[in-house]
TORBAKOL-611032 format. One record per residue: residue number from 1; x, y, z of N, C-alpha, C in turn. Coordinates in nm, 4 decimals, always signed. Layout:
N
martor  n_xx  n_yy  n_zz  ca_xx  ca_yy  ca_zz  c_xx  c_yy  c_zz
NUM  X  Y  Z  X  Y  Z  X  Y  Z
...
//
This chain:
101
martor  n_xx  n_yy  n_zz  ca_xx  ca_yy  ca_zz  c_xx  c_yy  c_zz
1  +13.1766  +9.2906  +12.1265  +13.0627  +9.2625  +12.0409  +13.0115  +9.3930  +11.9821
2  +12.9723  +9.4306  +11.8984  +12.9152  +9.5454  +11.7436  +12.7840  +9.5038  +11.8022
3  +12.7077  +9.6273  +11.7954  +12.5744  +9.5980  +11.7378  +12.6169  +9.6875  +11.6504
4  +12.4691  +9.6084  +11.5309  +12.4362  +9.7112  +11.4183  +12.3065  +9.7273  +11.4321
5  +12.2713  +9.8746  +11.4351  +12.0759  +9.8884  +11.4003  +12.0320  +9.8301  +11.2702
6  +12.1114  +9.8315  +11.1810  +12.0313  +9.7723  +11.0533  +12.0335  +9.6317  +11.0726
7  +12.0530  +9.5512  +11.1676  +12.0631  +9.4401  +11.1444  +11.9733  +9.3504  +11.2979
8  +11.8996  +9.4854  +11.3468  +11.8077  +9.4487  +11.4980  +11.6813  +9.4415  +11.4035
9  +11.6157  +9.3693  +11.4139  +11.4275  +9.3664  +11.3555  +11.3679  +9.4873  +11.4277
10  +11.3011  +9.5707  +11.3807  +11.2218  +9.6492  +11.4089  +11.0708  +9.6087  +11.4115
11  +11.0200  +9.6353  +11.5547  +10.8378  +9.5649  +11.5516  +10.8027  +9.6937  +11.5911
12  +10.6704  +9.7233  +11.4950  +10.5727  +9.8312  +11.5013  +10.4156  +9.7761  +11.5575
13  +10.3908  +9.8126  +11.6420  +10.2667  +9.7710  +11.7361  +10.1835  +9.9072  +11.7017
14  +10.0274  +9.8960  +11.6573  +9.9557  +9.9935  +11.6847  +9.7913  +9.9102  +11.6818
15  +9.7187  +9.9869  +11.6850  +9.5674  +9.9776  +11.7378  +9.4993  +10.0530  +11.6436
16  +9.3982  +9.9745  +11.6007  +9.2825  +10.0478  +11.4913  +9.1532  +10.0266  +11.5669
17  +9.0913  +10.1567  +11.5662  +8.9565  +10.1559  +11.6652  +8.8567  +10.2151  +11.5290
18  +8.7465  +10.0760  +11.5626  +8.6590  +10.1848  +11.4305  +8.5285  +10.1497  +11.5175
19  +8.4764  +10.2771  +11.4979  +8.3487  +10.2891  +11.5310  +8.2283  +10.2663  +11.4506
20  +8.1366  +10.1584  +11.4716  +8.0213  +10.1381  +11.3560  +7.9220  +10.2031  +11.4162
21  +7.8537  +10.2532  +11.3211  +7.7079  +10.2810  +11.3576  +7.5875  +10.1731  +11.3699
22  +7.5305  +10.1989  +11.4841  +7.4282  +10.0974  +11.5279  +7.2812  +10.1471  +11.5485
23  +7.2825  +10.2345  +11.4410  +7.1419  +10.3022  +11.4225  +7.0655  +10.1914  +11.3432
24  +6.8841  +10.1759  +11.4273  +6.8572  +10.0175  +11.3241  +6.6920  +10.1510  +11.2790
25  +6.6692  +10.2680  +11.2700  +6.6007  +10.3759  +11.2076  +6.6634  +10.5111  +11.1832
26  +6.6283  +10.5598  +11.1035  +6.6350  +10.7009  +11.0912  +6.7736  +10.6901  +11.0043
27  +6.8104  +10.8431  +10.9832  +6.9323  +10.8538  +10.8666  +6.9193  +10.9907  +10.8594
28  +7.0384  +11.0168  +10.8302  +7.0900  +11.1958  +10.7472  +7.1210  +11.2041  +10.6647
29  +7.0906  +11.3487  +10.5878  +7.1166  +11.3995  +10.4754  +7.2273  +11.5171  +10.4583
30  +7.3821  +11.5233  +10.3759  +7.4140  +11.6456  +10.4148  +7.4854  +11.7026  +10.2789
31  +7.4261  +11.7946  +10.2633  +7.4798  +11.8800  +10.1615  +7.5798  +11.9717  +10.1310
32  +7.7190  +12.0285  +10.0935  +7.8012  +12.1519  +10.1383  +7.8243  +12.1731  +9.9643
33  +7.8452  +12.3027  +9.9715  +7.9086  +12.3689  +9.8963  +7.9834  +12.4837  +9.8891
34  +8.0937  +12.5245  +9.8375  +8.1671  +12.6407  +9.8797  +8.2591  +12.6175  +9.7431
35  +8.3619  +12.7515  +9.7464  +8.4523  +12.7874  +9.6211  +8.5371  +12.8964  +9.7197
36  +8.6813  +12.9314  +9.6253  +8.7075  +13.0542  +9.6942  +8.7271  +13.1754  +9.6668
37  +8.7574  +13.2470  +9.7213  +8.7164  +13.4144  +9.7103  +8.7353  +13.4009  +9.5474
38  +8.8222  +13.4307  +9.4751  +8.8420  +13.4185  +9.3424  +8.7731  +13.3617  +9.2587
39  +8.6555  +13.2454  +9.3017  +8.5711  +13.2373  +9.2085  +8.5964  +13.1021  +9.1558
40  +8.6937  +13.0129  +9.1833  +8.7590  +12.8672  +9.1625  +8.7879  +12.7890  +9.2410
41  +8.7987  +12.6336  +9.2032  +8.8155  +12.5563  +9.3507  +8.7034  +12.5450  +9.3562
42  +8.5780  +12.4814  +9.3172  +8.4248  +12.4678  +9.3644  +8.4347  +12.3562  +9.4393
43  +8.3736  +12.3255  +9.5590  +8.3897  +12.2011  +9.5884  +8.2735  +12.1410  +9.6133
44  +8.2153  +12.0644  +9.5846  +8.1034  +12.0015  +9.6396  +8.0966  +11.8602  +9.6957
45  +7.9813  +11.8613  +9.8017  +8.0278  +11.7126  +9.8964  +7.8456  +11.6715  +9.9510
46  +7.8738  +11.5660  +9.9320  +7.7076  +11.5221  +9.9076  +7.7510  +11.3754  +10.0228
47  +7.6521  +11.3730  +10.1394  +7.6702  +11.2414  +10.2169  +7.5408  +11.1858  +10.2830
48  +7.5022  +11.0978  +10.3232  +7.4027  +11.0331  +10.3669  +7.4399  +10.9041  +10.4251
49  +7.3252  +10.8787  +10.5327  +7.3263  +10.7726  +10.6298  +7.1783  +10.7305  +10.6742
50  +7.1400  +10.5719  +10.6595  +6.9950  +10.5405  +10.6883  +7.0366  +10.4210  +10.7520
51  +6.9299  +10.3768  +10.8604  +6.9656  +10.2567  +10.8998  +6.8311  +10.1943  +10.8792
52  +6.8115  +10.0655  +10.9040  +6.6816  +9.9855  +10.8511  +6.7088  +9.8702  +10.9117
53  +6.5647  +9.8188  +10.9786  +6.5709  +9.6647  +11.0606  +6.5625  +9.6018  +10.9157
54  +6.6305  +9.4700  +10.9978  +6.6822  +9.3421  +10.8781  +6.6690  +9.2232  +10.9500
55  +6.5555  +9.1633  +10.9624  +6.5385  +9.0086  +10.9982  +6.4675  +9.0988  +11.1449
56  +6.4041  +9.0052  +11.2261  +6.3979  +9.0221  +11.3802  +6.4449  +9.0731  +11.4517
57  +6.5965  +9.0163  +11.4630  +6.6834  +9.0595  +11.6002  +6.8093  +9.1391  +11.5213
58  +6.7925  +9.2183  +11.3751  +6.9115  +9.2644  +11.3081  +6.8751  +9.3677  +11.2446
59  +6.9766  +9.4643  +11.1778  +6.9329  +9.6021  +11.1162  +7.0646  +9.5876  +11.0098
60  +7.0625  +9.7253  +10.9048  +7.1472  +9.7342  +10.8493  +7.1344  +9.8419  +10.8459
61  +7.2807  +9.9240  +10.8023  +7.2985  +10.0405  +10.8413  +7.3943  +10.0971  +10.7052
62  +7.3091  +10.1604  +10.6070  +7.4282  +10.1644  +10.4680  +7.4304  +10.3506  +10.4954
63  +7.5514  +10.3574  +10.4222  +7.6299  +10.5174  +10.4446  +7.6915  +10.5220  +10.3151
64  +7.6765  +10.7092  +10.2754  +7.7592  +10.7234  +10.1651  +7.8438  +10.8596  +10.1131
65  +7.8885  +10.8854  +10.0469  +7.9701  +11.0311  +10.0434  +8.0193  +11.0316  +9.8968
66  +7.9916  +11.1399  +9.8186  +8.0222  +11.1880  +9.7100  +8.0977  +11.3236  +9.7091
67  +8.2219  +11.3285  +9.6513  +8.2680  +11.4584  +9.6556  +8.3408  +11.4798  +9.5219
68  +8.3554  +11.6306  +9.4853  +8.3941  +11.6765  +9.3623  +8.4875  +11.8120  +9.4305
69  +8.6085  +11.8354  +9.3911  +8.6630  +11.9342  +9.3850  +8.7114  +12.0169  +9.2994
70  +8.6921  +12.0789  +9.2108  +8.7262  +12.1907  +9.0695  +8.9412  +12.2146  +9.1385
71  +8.9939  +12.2356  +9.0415  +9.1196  +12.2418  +9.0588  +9.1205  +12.4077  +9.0418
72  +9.2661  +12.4305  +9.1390  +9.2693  +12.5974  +9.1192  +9.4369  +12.6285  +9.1008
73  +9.4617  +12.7373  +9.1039  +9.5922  +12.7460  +9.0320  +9.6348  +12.9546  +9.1412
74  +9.7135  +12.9280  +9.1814  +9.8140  +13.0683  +9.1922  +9.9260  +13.0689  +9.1365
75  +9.9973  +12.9585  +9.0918  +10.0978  +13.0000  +9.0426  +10.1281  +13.0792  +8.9254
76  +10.2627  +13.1505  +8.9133  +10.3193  +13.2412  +8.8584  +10.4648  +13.1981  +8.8002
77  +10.4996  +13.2385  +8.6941  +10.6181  +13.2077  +8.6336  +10.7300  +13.2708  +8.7337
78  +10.8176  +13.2533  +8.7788  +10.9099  +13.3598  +8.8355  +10.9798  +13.4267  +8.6805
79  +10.9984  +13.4906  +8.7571  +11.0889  +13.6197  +8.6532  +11.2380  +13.5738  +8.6001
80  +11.3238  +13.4959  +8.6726  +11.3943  +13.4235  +8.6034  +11.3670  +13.2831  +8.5379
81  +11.2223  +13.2418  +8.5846  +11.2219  +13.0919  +8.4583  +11.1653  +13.1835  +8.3495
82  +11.0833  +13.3108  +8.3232  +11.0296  +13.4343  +8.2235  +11.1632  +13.4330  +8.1356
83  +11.2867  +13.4938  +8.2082  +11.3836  +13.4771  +8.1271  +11.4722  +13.3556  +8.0586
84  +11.4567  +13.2554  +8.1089  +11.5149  +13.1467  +8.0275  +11.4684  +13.1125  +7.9506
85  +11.2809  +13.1248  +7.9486  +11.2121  +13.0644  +7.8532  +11.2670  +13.1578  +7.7325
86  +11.2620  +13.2959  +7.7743  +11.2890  +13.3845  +7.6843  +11.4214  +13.4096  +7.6238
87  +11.5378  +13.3249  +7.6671  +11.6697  +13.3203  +7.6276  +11.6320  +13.1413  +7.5143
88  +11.5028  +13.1184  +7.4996  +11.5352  +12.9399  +7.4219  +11.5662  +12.8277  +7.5143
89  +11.5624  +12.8063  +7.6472  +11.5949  +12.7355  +7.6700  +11.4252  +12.6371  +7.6895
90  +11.4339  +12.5493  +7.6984  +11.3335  +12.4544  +7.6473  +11.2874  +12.3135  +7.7308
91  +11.4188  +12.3540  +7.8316  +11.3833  +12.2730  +7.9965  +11.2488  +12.3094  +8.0829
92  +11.2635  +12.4706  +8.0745  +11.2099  +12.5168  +8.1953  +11.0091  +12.4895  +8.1422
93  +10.9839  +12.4384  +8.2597  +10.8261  +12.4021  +8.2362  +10.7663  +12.5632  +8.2793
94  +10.6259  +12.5786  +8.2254  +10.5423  +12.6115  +8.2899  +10.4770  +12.6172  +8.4311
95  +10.4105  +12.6489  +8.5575  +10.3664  +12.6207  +8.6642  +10.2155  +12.5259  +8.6089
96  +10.2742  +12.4114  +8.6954  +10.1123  +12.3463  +8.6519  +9.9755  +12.3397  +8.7932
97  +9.8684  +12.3154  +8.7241  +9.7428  +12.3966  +8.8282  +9.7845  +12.2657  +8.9256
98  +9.7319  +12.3505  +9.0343  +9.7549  +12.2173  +9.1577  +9.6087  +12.2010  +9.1710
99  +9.6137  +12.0637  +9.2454  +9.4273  +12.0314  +9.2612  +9.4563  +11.9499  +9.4234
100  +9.3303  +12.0766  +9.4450  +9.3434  +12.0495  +9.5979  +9.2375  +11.9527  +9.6394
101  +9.2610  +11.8611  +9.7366  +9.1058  +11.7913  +9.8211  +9.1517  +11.6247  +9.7656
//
């Protein structure tokens, strides 16, 4: 008798644990900002959390998060895509900015 693996079912078992918040007063405020040495890449991140009774025996609990990241760039042409561009060839791209976050 053959086995084949491509032909056994594969079962993936896992577990999701989420934690709610069960605050029924109070709330936070949180602010960050930063950039890097160079002066680019700004990032900013804005979040908050309040909880509030709702009926008698119930609360609600709303949460939130805003974020912005500015894109930054190190790249450099290498010296041989410098020369192909510079031989006409019309393949070779540019380095494009990467955007981090």
């Amino acid at each position: 008798m053959e086995l084949r693996l491509n032909t056994v079912p594969m079962l993936l078992f896992g577990v999701m644990n989420f934690v709610l918040k069960d605050d029924a007063d109070g709330g936070s405020l949180e602010a960050k900002y930063g950039e890097y040495y160079e002066g680019d890449g700004a990032a900013t991140s804005v979040a908050g959390n309040i909880g509030m009774p709702f009926t008698d025996d119930g609360f609600v609990n709303l949460s939130f998060q805003i974020k912005n990241i500015d894109g930054t760039s190190r790249s450099v042409q290498s010296q041989d895509g410098i020369d192909a561009i510079a031989a006409g060839n019309p393949y070779v791209e540019e380095p494009k900015n990467h955007h981090m976050g």
